[in-house]
C-alpha positions in Angstrom: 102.9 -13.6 44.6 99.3 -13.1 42.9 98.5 -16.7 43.9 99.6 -16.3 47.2 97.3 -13.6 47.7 94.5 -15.2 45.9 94.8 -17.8 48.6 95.1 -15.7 51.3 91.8 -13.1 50.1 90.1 -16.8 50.4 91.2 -17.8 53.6 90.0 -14.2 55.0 87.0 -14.1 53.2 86.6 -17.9 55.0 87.2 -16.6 58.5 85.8 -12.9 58.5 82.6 -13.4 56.1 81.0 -10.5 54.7 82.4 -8.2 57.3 85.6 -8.3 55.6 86.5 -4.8 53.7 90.4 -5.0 52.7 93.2 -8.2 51.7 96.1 -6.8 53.4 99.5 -8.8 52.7 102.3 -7.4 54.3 102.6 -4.0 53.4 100.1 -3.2 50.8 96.9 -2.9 50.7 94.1 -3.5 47.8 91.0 -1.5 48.3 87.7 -0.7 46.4 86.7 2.3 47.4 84.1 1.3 49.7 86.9 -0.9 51.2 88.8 2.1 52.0 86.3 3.8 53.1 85.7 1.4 55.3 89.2 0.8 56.4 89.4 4.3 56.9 86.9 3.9 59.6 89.0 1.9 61.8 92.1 3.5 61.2 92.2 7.3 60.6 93.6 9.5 63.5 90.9 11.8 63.3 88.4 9.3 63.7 90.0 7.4 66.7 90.1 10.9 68.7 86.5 11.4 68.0 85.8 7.7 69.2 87.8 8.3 71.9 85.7 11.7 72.9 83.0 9.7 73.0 84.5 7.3 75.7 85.8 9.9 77.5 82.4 11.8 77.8 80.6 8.5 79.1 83.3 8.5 81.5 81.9 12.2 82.1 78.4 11.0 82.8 78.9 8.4 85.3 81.1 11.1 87.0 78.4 13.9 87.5 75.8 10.8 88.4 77.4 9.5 90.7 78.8 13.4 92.7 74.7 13.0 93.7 74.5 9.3 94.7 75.4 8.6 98.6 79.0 9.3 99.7 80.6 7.1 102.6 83.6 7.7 104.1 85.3 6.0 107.0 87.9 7.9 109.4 90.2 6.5 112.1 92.7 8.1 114.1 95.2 7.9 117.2 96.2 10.0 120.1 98.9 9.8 122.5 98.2 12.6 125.2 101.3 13.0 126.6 99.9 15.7 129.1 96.4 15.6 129.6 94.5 19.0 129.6 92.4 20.3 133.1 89.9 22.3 133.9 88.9 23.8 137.3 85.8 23.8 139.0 84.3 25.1 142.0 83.0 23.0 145.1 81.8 25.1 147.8 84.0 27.7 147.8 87.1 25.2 147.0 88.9 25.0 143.3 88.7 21.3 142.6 91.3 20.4 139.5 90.0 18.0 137.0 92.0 16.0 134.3 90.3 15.7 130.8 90.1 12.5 128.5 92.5 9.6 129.2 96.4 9.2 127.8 95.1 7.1 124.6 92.3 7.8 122.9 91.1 6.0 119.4 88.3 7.3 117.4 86.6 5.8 114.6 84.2 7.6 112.7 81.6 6.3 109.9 79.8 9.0 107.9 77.0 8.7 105.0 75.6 12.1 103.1 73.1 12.1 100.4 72.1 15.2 98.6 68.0 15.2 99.0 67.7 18.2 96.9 69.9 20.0 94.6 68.4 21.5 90.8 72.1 21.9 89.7 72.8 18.5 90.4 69.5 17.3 87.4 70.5 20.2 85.4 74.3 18.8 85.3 73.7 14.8 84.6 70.9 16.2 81.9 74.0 18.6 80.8 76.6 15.8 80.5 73.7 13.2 79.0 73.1 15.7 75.9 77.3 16.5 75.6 77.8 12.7 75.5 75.1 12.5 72.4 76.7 15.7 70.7 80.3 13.9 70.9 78.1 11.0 69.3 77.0 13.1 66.7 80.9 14.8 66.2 81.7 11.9 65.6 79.6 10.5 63.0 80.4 13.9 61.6 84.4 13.3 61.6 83.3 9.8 59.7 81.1 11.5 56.9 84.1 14.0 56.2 86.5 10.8 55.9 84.4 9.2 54.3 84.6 11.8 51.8 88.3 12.7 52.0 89.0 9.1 50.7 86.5 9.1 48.0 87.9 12.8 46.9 91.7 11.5 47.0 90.7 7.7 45.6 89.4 9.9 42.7 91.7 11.8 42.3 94.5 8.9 42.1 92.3 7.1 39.6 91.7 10.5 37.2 95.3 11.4 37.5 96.6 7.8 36.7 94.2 8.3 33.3 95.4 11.3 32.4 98.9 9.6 32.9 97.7 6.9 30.1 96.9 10.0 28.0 100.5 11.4 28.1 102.0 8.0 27.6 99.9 7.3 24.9 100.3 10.9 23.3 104.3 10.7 24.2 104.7 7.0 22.2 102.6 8.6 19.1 105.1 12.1 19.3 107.9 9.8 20.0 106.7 7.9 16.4 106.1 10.8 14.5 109.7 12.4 15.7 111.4 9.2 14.0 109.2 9.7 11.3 109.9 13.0 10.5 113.9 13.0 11.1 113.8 10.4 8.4 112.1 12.4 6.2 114.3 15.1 6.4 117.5 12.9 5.7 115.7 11.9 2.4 115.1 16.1 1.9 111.2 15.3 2.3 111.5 17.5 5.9 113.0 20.7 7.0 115.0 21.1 10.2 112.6 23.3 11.7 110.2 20.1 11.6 112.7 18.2 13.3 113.0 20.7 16.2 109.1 21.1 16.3 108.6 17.4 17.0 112.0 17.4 19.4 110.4 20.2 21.6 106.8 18.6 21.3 108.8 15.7 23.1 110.8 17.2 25.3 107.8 18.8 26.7 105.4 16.1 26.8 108.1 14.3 28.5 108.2 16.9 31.2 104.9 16.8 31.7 104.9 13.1 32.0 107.5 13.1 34.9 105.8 15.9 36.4 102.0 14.1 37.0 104.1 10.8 37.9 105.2 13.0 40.7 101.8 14.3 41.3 100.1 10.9 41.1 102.3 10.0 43.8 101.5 12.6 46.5 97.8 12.0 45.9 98.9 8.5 47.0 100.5 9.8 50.3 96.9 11.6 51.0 95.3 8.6 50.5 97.8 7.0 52.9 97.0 9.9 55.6 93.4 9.4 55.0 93.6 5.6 55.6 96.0 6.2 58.9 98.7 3.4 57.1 102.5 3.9 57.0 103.9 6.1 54.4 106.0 2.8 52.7 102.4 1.4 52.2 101.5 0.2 48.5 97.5 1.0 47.3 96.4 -0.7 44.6 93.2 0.6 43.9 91.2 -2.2 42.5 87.8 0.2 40.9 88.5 2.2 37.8 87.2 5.0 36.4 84.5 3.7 34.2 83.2 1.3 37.4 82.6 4.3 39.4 81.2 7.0 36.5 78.3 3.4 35.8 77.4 3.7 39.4 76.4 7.4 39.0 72.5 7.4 38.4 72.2 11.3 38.1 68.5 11.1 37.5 67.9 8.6 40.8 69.6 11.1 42.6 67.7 14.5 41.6 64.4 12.8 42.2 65.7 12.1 46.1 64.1 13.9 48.4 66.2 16.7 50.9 65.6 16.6 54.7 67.7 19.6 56.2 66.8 18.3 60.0 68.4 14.9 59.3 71.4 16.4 57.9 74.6 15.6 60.2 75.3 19.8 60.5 71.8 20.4 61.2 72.2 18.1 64.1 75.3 19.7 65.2 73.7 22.6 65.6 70.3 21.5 67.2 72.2 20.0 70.2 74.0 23.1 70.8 71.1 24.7 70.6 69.8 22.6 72.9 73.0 22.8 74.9 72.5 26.6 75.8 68.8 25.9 76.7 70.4 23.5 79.3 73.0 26.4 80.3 70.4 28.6 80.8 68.5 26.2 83.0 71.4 25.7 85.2 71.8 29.2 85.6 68.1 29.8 86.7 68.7 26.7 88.8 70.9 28.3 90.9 68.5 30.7 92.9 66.9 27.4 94.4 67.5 25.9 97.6 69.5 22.7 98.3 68.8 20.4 101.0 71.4 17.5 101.8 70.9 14.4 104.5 74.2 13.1 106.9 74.4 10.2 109.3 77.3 9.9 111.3 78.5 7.0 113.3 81.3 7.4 115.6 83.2 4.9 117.9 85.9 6.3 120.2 88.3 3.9 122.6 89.2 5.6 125.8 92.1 4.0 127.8 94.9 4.5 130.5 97.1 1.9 128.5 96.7 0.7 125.1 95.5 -2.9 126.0 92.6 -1.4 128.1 90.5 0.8 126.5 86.5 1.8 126.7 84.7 2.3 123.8 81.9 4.7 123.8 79.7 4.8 120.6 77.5 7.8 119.3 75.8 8.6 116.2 73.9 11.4 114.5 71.5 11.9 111.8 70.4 15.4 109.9 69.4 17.4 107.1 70.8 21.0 105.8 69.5 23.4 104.1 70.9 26.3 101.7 69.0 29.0 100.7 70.7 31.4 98.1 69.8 35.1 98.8 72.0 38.0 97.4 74.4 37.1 94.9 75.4 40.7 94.6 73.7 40.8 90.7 76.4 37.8 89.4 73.2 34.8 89.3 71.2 37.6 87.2 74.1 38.6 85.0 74.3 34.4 84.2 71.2 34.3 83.7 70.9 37.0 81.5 74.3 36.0 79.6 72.7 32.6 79.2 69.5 33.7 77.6 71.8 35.8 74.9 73.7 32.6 74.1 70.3 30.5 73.7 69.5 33.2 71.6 72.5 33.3 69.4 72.2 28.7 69.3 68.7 29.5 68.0 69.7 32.0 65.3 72.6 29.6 64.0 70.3 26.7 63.5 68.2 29.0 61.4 70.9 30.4 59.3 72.5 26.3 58.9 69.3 25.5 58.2 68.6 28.4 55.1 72.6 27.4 54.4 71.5 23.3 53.2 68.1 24.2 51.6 70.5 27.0 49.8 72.9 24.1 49.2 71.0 21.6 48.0 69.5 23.8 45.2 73.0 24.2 44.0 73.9 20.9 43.9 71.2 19.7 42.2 71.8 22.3 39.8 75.5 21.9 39.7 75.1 17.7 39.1 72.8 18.5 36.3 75.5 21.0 35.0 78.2 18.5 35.7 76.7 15.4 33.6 76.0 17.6 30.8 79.1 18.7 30.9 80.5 15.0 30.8 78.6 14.1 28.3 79.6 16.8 26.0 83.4 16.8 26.6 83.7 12.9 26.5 81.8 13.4 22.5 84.4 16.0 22.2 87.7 14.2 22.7 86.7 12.0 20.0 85.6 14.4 17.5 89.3 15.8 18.6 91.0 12.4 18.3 89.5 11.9 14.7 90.9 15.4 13.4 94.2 14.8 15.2 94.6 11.5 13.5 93.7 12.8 10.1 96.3 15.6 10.4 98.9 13.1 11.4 98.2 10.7 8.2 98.6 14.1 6.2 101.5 15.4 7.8 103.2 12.0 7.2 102.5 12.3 3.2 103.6 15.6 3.1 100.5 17.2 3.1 100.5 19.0 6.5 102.9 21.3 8.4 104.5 20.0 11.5 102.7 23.2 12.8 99.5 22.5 11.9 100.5 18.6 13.6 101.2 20.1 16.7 98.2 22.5 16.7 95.7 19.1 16.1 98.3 17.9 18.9 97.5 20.3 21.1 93.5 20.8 20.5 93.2 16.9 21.1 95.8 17.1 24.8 92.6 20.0 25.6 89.9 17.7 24.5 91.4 15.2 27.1 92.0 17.7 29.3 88.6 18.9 29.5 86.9 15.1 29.6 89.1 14.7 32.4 88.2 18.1 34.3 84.7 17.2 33.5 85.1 13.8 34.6 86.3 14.7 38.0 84.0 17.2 38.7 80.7 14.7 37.9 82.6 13.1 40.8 83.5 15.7 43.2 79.5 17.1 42.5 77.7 13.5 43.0 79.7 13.2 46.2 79.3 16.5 47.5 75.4 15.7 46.8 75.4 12.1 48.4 77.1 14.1 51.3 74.3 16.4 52.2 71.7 13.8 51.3 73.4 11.5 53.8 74.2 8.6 51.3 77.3 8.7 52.4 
């Protein structure tokens, strides 16, 4: 199977190149984590529907574009007058009766409009233009949060899989030391109550055991969501721990300099802002005049019989004019709405702007925080390790209480704990800074 897929990574990497981001055989997947980022891209639901809004709103623009470009439309019809009208007229003094039309008429009718002038019309495609660049912008705003919903849950498989190693570890050494001390007691060396220490220090690390194997796999189903793969999908994460904690240059990253106006949110919020300008204009833009252009060709067939009919053409050409006046108060009320609204775009993109400088104080200050933790906990666990060892060499020569063995036991599980916490949170805190820094 591993040779198999050996060959098959090299046949990819043969056909796709450097553009290649995951080996996918069958149903499983094996992913760096910039592979499934990357893979993530392509196929998370969130980010199809925000690719798809972006379709849809060039769609939009061609739509409002072309309601202003010439319109042609060509009309024919047919009429059987199966009782021709009259009208009466008067020769001296006499009512002479006159037929109207003929039994079969046919008219055809050609006609061309153009709008010539119409401020609502620039407003609109200027409108649509800017919406199809803020769906742009959504979406590369979906990507940066999936981007870092996969790192969060890759790193969270990968801490949860160590701390796993911890238990099983911890669990074979409990596991040792229970034998250990039941054979003590049958040579009177041990009390009972040693025996049931140990027994419940298994049982329970045992629980616990079962318990993150349970865990570990629901982070894997989030990973799965994330990635927009079927649930029976196996992820075999090919980074560990210590490849992604190497890649962490805490210093590189404090000395980066912040931009808040080229942060994704900030953009978000300047095209709205913009937006509401444009709202605003199209409100204004409604107390000016339109003027529209029509040309009408028309070609109607006359007859007594179908087979001989006269065709008499005419055509037409004009302009009309609209020239709002009283609107009753409603084009003042829209105006006046719109300015509040511009208003209220402008104050939000100050107050997301104060929000990232804010931000990115903290988490400069937090990713300092965070590596110092690290570093202290990770010196910690084996200081911890050392004394838990020590107690276990001198609770095997008698020298120690099964007590004081599962106190060390204990203190040491924290230690690990803690290294772990610590460890996660370096990660959470580097990404949440490569986030707003746009490293992402």
């Amino acid at each position: 199977m591993k040779r198999k897929l050996i060959i098959t990574t090299l046949l990819t990497l043969l056909i796709s190149g450097p553009s290649l981001v995951a080996q996918e055989n069958g149903k499983e997947l094996s992913l760096t984590l910039k592979e499934a980022q990357d893979y993530a891209m392509q196929n998370n639901k969130l980010v199809k529907s925000a690719k798809l809004t972006v379709e849809g709103s060039q769609s939009d623009v061609w739509t409002t574009i072309a309601s202003g470009l010439p319109q042609i439309s060509v009309s024919a019809g047919f009429t059987d007058n199966l009782k021709l009208g009259v009208f009466v007229i008067t020769m001296d003094g006499n009512a002479v009766v006159m037929q109207v039309g003929r039994p079969y008429n046919i008219p055809v009718t050609a006609q061309a409009s153009v709008p010539l002038f119409n401020a609502p019309y620039y407003v609109g495609v200027e409108t649509v233009k800017l919406a199809q660049k803020l769906s742009a912008s959504n979406l590369q705003s979906t990507e940066i949060d999936t981007r870092q919903s996969v790192s969060s849950a890759y790193y969270l498989i990968l801490v949860s899989e160590e701390s796993l190693n911890i238990l099983k570890n911890n669990l074979a050494n409990l596991q040792e030391t229970l034998k250990s001390t039941k054979a003590m007691y049958n040579s009177g060396l041990a009390e009972a109550t040693d025996v049931d220490q140990m027994s419940s220090n298994v049982t329970m690390m045992e629980n616990s055991f079962s318990n993150l194997q349970n865990t570990i796999e629901v982070n894997y189903n989030l990973l799965r969501f994330q990635l927009g793969v079927k649930p029976d999908t196996k992820i075999i994460l090919t980074e560990t721990l210590d490849d992604l904690v190497k890649e962490i240059n805490v210093n590189a990253l404090l000395t980066q300099d912040f931009n808040a106006m080229k942060n994704i949110q900030y953009d978000l919020v300047d095209k709205q802002e913009q937006l509401s300008a444009l709202n605003l204009k199209a409100q204004k833009s409604k107390i000016w005049p339109s003027l529209s252009g029509v040309y009408v060709f028309s070609n109607s067939g006359m007859g007594l019989t179908l087979s001989s009919m006269n065709w008499y053409q005419s055509s037409y050409v004009g302009a009309q004019l609209s020239v709002p006046i009283f609107a009753s108060g409603q084009r003042y009320s829209s105006i006046q709405k719109a300015r509040i609204d511009l208003e209220k775009a402008r104050n939000s993109k100050e107050m997301v702007s104060d929000q990232l400088n804010m931000q990115e104080k903290q988490l400069r200050f937090n990713l300092q925080n965070a590596n110092m933790q690290y570093m202290s906990q990770k010196g910690n666990v084996e200081v911890s390790k050392r004394v838990y060892s020590s107690m276990e060499n001198k609770y095997k020569q008698g020298m120690a209480s099964s007590l004081e063995l599962t106190q060390a036991n204990q203190l040491y599980l924290q230690a690990e704990n803690n290294y772990i916490s610590s460890l996660m949170n370096l990660l959470q805190t580097k990404l949440a800074f490569d986030k707003l820094l746009n490293n992402m």
